[in-house]
N, C-alpha and C positions, 0 to 999 in steps of 0.2 A: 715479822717484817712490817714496814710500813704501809697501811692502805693505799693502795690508789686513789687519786684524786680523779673518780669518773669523767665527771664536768670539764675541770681540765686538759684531763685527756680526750674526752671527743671532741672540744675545741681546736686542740692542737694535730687533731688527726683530718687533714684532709681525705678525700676522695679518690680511690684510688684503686687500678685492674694490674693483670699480668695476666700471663699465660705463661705455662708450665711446659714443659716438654718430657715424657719419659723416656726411658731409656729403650721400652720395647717399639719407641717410634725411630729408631735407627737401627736394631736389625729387623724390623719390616720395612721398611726401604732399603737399607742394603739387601736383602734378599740374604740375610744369614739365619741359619735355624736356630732357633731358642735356645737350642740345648748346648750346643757349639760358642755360642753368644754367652754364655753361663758358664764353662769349662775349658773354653780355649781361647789365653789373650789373643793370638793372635787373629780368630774370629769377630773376638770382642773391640781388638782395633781398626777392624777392617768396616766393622757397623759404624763405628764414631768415623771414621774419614771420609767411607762414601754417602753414608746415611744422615750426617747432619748438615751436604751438598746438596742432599736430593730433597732434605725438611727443606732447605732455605727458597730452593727452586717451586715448592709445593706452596708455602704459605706465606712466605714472602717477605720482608726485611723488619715487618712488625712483632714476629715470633720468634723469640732467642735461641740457638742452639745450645741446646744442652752443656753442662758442663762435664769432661770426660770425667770417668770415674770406673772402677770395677763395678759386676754387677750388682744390682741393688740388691739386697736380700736381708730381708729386716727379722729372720730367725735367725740370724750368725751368733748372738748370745746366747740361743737357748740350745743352740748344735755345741758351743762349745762348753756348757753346761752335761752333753750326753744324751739330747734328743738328736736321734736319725735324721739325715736332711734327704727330701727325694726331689727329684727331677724330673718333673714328669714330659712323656713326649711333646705333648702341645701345650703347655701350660706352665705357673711360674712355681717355683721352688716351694715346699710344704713341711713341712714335721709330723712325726707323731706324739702324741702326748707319752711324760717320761717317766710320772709316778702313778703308782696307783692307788697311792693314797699320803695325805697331808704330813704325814705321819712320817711316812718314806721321804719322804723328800726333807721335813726337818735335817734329817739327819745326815743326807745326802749336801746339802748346802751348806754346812757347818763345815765341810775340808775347803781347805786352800784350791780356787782355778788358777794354773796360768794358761791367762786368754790366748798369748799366742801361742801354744803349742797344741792347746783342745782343739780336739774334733775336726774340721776342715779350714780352719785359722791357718794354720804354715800354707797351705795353697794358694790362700787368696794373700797372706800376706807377700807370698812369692809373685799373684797375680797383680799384683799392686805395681810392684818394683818394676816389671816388664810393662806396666801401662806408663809408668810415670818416667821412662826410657827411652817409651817411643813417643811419647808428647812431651818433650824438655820445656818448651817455651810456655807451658800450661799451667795451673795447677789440676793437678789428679785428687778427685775426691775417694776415699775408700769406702766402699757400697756395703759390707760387712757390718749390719745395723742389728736393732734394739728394739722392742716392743717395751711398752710404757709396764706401769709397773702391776695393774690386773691382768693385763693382755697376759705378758710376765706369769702370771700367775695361772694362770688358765690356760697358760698353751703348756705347760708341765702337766695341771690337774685335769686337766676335762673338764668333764660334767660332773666331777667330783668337789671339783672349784663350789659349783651352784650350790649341790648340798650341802657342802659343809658350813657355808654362807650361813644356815639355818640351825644344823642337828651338832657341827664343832664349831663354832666362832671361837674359842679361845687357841684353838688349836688353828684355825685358819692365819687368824693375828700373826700367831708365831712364824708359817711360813710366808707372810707376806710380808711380813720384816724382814727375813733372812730373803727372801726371793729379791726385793727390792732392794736391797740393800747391793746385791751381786750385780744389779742393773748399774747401780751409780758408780761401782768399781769397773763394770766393761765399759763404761763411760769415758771411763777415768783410764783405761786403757787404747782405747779409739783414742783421745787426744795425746798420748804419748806418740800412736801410731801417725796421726798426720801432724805431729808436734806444735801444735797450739796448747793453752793454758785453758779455753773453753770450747763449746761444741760451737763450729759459726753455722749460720741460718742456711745455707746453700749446699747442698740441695736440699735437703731438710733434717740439718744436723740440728740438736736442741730442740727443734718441735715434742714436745710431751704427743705421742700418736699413742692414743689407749680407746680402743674402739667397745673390750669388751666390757668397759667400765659402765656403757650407754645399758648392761644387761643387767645391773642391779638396783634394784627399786630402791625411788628417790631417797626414801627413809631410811635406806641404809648408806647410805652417802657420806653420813658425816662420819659413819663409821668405819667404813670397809674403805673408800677414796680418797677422801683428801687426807688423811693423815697420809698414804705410801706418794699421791703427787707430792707432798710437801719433801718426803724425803727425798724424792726426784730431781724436785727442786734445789734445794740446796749441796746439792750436786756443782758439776763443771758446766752450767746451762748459763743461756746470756739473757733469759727473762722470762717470764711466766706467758709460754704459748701452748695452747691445748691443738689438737686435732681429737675429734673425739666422735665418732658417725653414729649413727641414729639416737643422737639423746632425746628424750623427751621435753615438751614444757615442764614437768617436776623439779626437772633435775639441775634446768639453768641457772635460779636463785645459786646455788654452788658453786657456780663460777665466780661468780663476787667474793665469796666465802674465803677462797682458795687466792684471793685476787691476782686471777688471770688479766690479761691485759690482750690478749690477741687471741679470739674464740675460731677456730675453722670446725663447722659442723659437715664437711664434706658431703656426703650425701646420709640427710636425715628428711626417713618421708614423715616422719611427725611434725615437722619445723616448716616455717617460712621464716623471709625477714621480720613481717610481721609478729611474729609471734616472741622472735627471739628479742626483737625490740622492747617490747613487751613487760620482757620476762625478768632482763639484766641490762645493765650497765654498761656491760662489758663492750668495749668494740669488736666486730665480727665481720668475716666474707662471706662472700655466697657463690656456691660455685655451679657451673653448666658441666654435667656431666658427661663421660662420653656416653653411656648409653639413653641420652637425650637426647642428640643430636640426632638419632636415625629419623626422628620420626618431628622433630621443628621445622619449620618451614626456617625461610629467611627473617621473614616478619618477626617469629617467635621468642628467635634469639634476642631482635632488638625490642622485643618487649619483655624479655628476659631480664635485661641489664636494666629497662628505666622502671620495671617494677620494683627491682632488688633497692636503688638509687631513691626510689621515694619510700619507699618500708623500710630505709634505716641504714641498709645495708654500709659498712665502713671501706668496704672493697665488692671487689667482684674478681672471678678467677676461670679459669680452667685448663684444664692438660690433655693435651695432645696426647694421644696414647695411639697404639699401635693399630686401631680398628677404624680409627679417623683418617687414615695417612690414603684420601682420595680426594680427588679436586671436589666433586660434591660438599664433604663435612669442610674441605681449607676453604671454603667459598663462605660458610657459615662463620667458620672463625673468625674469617675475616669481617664477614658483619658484627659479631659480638667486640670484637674490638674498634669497628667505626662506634659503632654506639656507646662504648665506656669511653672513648677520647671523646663525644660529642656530650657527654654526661657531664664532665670533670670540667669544659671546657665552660658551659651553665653552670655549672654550681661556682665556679670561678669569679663569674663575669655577676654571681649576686642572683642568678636564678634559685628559687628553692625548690627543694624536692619534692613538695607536691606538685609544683608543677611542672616538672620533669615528668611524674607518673602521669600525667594528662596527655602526658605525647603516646602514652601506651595505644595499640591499635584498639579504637574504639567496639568494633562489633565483638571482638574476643577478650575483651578486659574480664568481664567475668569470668568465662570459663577459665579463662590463664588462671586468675588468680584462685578459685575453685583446683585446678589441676596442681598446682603448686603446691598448695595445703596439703594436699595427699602424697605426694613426692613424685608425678609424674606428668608427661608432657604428651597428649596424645595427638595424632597427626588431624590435621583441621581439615 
């Protein structure tokens, strides 16, 4: 395909936040339990009708509600591949790994799936039809997701994935072609299921999300990676977007490579904006985690956003999840978003972004930016 025109593109990309909403911040405010919220629509619509009243009450007309959708569960491909799905009592849905070696699973991936009939497919597809029944006037997104195409790989092989990386790579190639290759067909089944011709961005349909790809050293990159995103890519997807968490500076050069166009390093303690600015070309967000917020002040936040704003940063972001949903962290939100509207509104009016990062709180600019670098925020 064609390179991107970087320059271009960061010209034409303005400044720009959201806020996220997940799905476990509406059965924590409804008061429904996880497991019920995961297994029972009619638990799971009882979260979306009282729990996106009670977000809107909590944080207030600047944080979107959610869009409905069955639960998110982003092993639904590899459950219907043959890996066990569990539910654990307090916590979100897991697998276990399904080959025990590269070798098995060749062979194993070589038969025909059909998606809707494998593994726990017919339930949620039946969970679908019952959500999209009781919200007519909506669109219903189906949460029955995809891990990217090494995740893919590695939630089958284990730690078997790692070594073979080194002692089979011819034999790893193979399953990573066929393992990938199965990804852009449940792809390709997902949009039969919500009958669109490509995967849309909302809630994070088409995001490439490949976290364990961040585990294999730079130098194997051009090998082991971008050939299977490309295959990804050329798939039913609407543009080259990564989510990809703890990558290193090695690894970002690759992103051009691969030309990506929209980087989400979610939460990577190796990275700042600085660094990633750096590194690539590439436009990128920065996001406030929720296990940040325990421990930032108000200040922190809004030093959060005008750090990220003058390091480069193309966006800024975060999601509301289930451990935030108290007036405390909605009071922070709420700062984090005065500050990206008061950010975008400068850089508008012709302010630059360094000086924007001047408005950072002067006695804590170092440490911020010191804690940053290392991926944490400690309480001041």
């Amino acid at each position: 395909m064609e390179k991107p025109n970087y320059q271009k593109l960061w010209e034409q990309r303005r400044f720009s936040w959201y806020v996220g909403v997940a799905g476990s911040s509406v059965w924590m405010l409804a008061d429904v339990p996880i497991q019920e919220f995961y297994k029972k629509p009619t638990s799971c619509i009882e979260a979306y009708r009282r729990g996106r009243l009670l977000l809107k009450e909590l944080f207030g007309p600047d944080v979107p509600v959610p869009p409905v959708s069955t639960p998110m569960i982003k092993y639904g491909h590899l459950n219907t591949l043959g890996a066990e799905l569990y539910f654990p009592e307090a916590g979100e849905p897991c697998t276990k790994f399904l080959f025990e070696s590269a070798e098995e699973g060749i062979k194993y991936l070589k038969r025909k799936v059909d998606f809707a009939t494998a593994g726990m497919a017919p339930f949620y597809l039946d969970f679908y039809k019952i959500m999209q029944n009781a919200f007519p006037d909506e669109r219903v997104y189906f949460g029955w997701q995809w891990e990217g195409p090494v995740t893919t790989a590695w939630g089958l092989l284990g730690e078997t994935f790692m070594y073979d990386l080194f002692d089979k790579p011819d034999v790893l190639h193979e399953f990573l072609q066929l393992s990938t290759a199965s990804v852009v067909d449940f792809c390709q089944f997902f949009c039969r299921v919500e009958n669109t011709k490509v995967l849309d961005s909302e809630p994070d349909h088409g995001r490439l999300c490949d976290d364990i790809a961040a585990m294999i050293p730079a130098a194997l990159w051009e090998e082991f990676v971008l050939p299977y995103w490309g295959m990804y890519y050329d798939g039913p997807v609407p543009g080259r977007i990564v989510h990809c968490e703890d990558m290193k500076p090695a690894q970002l050069p690759y992103l051009e490579k691969e030309s990506i166009v929209d980087y989400d390093p979610g939460v990577s303690p190796n990275l700042n904006p600085a660094i990633i600015r750096a590194a690539t070309p590439v436009p990128f967000g920065w996001r406030l985690a929720v296990n940040h917020y325990r421990s930032m002040s108000l200040q922190s936040v809004v030093d959060f956003v005008y750090q990220a704003v003058a390091d480069g940063a193309s966006y800024v972001f975060t999601f509301v999840e289930a451990d935030m949903c108290q007036e405390s962290t909605a009071e922070k939100v709420r700062a984090f978003i005065a500050a990206a509207k008061q950010a975008k509104r400068l850089l508008s009016k012709g302010v630059s972004r360094k000086e924007i990062g001047q408005r950072v709180y002067a006695r804590g600019a170092k440490k911020f930016l010191r804690q940053l670098a290392i991926g944490s925020v400690h309480k001041e």
